[in-house]
N, C-alpha and C positions, 0 to 999 in steps of 0.2 A: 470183697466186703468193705461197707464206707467204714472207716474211722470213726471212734467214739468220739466228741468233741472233749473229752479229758485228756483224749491223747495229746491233745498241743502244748499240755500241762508242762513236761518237761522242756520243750520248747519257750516259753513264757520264762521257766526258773535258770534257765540258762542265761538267756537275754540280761534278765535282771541283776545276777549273777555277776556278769562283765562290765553293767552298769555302774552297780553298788557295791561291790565287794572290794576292787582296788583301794576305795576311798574310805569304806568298816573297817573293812578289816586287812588292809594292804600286805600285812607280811604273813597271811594264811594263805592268801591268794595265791601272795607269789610263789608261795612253798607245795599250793595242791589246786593251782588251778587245771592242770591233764587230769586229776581223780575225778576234780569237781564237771568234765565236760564227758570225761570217758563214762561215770557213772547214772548221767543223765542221759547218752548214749546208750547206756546198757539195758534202760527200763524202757526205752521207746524200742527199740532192738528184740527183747523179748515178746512185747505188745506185739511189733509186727510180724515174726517168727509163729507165732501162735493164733493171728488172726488173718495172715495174708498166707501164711507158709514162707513167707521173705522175701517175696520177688520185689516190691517197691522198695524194700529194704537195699535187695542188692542193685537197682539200677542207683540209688543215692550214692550207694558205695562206688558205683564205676564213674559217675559225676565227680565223686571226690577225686576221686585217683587223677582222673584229667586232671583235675583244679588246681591237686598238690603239685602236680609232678612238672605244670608248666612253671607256678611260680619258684618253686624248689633250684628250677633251670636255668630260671633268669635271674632269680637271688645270686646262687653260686659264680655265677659267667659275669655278671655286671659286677660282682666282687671281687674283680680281677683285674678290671680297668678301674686306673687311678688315673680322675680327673682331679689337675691342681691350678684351682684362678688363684694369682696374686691380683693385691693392689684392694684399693678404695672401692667398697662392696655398695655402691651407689644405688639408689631408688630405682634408679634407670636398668642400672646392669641386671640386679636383683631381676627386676621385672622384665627383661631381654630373656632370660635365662628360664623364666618358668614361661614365657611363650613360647622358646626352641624344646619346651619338655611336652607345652602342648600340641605339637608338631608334630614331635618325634613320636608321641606317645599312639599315632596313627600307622608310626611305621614298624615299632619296637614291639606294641601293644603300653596298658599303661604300667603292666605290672614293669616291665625293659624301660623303660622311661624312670619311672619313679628309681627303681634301685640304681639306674645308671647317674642320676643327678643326686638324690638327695643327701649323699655322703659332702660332693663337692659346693653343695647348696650351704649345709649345714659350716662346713670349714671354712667356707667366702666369709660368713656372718657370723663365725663366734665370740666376735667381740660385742655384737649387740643384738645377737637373736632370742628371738621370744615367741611365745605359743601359736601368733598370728602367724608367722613364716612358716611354721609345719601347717597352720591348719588352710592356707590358700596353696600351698605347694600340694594337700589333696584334693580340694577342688579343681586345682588347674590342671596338676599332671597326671593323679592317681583318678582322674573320671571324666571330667566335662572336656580335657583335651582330646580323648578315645573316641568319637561320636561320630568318625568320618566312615572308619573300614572296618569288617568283621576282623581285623588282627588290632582293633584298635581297646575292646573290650568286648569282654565273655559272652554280655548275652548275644550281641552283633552277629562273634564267632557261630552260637549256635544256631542262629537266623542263615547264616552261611550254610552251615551244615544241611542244614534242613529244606536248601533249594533257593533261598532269596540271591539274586545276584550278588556278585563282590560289589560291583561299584554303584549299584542302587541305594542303598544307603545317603551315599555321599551328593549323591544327584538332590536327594530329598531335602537333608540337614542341612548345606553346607552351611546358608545364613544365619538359620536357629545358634548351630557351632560358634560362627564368628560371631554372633551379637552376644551371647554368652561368655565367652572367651575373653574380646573385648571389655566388657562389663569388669567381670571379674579381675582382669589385669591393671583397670582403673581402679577399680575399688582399693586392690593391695597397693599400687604404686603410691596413692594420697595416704593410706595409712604406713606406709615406710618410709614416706616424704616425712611425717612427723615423727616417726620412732626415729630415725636419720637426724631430724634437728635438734633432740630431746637427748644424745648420744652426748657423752663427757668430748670437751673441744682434744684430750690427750687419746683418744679411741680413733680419732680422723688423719691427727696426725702421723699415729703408731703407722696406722693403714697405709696414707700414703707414702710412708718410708719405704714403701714395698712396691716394687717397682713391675707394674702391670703387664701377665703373664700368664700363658695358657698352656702345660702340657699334660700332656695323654701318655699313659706309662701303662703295658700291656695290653697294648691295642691289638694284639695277636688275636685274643677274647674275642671283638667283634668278629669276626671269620666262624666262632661257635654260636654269638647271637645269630648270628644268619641262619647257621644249621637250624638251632632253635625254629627260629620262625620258619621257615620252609618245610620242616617237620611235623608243622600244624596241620598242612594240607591233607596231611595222610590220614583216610579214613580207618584200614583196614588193612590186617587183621588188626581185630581189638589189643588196644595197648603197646602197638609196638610203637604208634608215636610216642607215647610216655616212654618207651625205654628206650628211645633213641635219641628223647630230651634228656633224662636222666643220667645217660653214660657220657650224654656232649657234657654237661655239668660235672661228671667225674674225673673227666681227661682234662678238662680246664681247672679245673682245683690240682689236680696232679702239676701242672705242666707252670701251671702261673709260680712265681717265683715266691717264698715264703714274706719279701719286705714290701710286697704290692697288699698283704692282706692286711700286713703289721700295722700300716700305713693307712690303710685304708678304715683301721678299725675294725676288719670283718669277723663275724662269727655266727655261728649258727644260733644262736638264741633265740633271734625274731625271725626266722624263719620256722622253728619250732615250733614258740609259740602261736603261731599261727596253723601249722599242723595239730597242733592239739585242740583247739580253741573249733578251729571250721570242722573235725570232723565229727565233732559234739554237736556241731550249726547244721552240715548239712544232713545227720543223722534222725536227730530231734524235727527238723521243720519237715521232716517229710510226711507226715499227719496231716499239718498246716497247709500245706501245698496241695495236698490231696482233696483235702476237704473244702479248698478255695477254686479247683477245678471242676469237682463236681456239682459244686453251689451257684458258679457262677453267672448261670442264664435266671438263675431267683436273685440276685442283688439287684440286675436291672442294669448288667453294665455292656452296653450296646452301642454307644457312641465314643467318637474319638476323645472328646475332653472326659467322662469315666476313664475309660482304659490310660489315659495321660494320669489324671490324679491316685485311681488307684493302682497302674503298673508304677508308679511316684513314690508312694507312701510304702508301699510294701517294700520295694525292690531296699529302699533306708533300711530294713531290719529282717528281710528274710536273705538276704544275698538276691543282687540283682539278677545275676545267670538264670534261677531256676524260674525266679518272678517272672520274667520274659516270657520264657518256652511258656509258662503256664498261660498266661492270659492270652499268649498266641494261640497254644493251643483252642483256649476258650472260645476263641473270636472269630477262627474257623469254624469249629463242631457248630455254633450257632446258624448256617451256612449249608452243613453237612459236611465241611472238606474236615482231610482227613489231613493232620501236619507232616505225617510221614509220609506222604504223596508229593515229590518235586511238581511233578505238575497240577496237585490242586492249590499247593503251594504259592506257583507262579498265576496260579488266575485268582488265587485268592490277590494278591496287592496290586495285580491288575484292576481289579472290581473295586476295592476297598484298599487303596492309598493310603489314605487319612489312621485308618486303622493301627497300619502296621507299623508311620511315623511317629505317631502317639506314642503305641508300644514302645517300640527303639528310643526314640531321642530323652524320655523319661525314666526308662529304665538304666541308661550309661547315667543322665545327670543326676538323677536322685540318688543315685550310687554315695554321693559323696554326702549325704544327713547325717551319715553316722558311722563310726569305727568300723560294723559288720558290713554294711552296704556294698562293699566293692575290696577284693582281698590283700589288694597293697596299701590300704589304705591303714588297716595293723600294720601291717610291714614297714610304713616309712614310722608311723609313733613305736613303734618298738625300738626301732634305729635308733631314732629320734633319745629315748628314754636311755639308751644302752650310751649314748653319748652323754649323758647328763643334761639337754635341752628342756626345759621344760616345757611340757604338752596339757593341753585340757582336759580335764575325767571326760569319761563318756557325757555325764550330762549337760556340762559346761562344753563340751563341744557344740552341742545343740543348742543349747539358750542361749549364748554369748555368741556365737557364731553362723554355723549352719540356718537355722531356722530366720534369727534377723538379716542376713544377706543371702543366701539362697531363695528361699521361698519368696521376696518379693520380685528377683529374678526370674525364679521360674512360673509366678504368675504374670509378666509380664510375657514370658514366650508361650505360654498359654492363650495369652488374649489376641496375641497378633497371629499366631501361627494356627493354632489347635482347633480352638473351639467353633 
């Protein structure tokens, strides 16, 4: 049975919620924001218990489970390497630094990427970091670096699952990737080049007293990143790769040594919060999601620049993962193919190319519009917050940032690539 359109309702008050609420009413938030996402949770939960019997209910829940338990794996395990740059935190270096995280973030994924740099990102520049450094450190690492490989972001992974080649993708994107990447690593280097010159003449000094230096303290860890990532491939049975990521995250919290965490600042906080916050997200949007599947041959969205803007805009505020599958699925059924078919799978982006690029390369970059868009992307501002850096509210992320430098970006790989 479709969804009432009231159902998105708690969906909507959630969003808003995460929006407005930090900045109303900051210390109710902080004190009942799990009430505030579990209880919105609970009335979309009942809704679909009562009008599905649960079954959409419980595939969001098995979505979840993936979702948590990967980044839960690579929060805990990259919390255990201590990365330490000395020396003079240069425009150059800065910007070196968020290139090897858009690199990595193809080999780590971006959730491994993010947690693995942004402690030592944040520590290079405490003496003159400011909201811009977290907010291009999630365009670069936490989204638009991920665009190459299904381990590079979520929705790719499940483009993976579902029969598209590993290395098709990367055939597709690479230049979209580099002219993006590029772009945005210009952008931040000119505006670090001024925050850099605008810096007290006693902050350059302090720095280069410090005599320019790189090590890596519990690098045993990456040996569990590995397992992590190789753990991915496992389809079946259900759930045993969460719990083979899980217990890899349990033996490296045990084994790492207690002044690598000290040190590192780690604690479970932003990872929580983020457990608490998505299961509320992907609970509530499952109405949303539904009723955007079975509508979507009446909006008219049949061409690749559609599916580019609106797998774009949605993927910013419903989580890019599920946005993906859905419009994929969409773009198929219009066709007659069936998504769970490898092989209608494989004739479908044999036929329609265009389609499934759209999809993909929109779905990883729009990721990063907004806080919910892509799930490290809470994860580094919660860091971020728990260190005392200051970060942008959800809405000045958008207005001051995102929207003025992204969207003229992405209408530019629009014009040359998509449409």
């Amino acid at each position: 049975m479709e969804p009432n359109i009231f159902s998105v309702l708690p969906f909507i008050f959630l969003l808003l919620s995460i929006a407005a609420m930090p900045f109303i009413a900051p210390k109710f938030w902080h004190e009942n924001y799990h009430y505030v996402s579990l209880g919105l949770a609970f009335v979309t939960a009942v809704y679909y218990i009562i009008i599905t019997k649960g079954w959409d209910l419980m595939h969001s829940l098995e979505e979840y489970v993936m979702f948590i338990s990967l980044l839960t794996a690579l929060y805990v395990v990259s919390g255990g390497i201590l990365i330490n740059i000395k020396g003079l935190a240069t425009p150059l270096r800065n910007t070196v630094l968020l290139a090897i995280g858009g690199v990595l973030a193809n080999i780590i994924g971006t959730t491994g990427a993010s947690m693995l740099l942004i402690r030592p990102f944040i520590k290079s520049n405490k003496l003159r970091i400011t909201n811009f450094h977290i907010v291009f450190f999630i365009f670069i690492v936490s989204n638009v670096g991920g665009a190459l490989t299904p381990i590079g972001d979520p929705p790719l992974f499940l483009g993976f699952l579902k029969g598209v080649p590993f290395f098709w993708i990367m055939d597709k994107v690479f230049f979209k990737w580099l002219i993006a990447l590029a772009a945005l690593l210009l952008i931040f280097y000119i505006a670090d080049y001024v925050n850099f010159k605008k810096a007290p003449a006693e902050i350059e000094e302090k720095e280069k007293k410090s005599k320019e230096q790189l090590t890596i303290t519990g690098s045993h860890n990456f040996i569990f990143l590995a397992v992590i990532i190789a753990s991915v491939f496992i389809t079946e049975p259900l759930f045993l790769r969460e719990g083979i990521m899980l217990l890899t995250a349990f033996i490296s919290y045990k084994v790492t040594k207690k002044d690598i965490h000290k040190r590192n600042h780690f604690n479970f906080h932003p990872i929580k919060e983020v457990a608490w916050l998505f299961i509320g997200i992907f609970i509530t949007m499952t109405p949303a999601l539904e009723l955007l599947r079975v509508h979507s041959t009446e909006l008219g969205v049949t061409s690749p620049t559609q599916y580019y803007w609106f797998t774009g805009v949605l993927s910013g505020f419903l989580d890019n993962a599920p946005t993906y599958l859905t419009f994929l699925t969409a773009a198929m059924g219009i066709y007659g193919l069936d998504i769970n078919s490898v092989q209608n799978v494989l004739a479908f982006i044999a036929e329609h190319e265009s389609h499934v690029v759209a999809i993909s390369i929109s779905a990883v970059f729009f990721g990063a519009m907004t806080y919910i868009g892509n799930g490290p992307n809470f994860m580094v501002k919660s860091i971020a917050d728990n260190q005392n850096v200051e970060t942008p509210s959800f809405f000045k992320y958008m207005y001051r940032f995102s929207i003025p430098i992204l969207v003229p970006l992405y209408i530019i790989i629009w014009w040359f690539f998509i449409r």
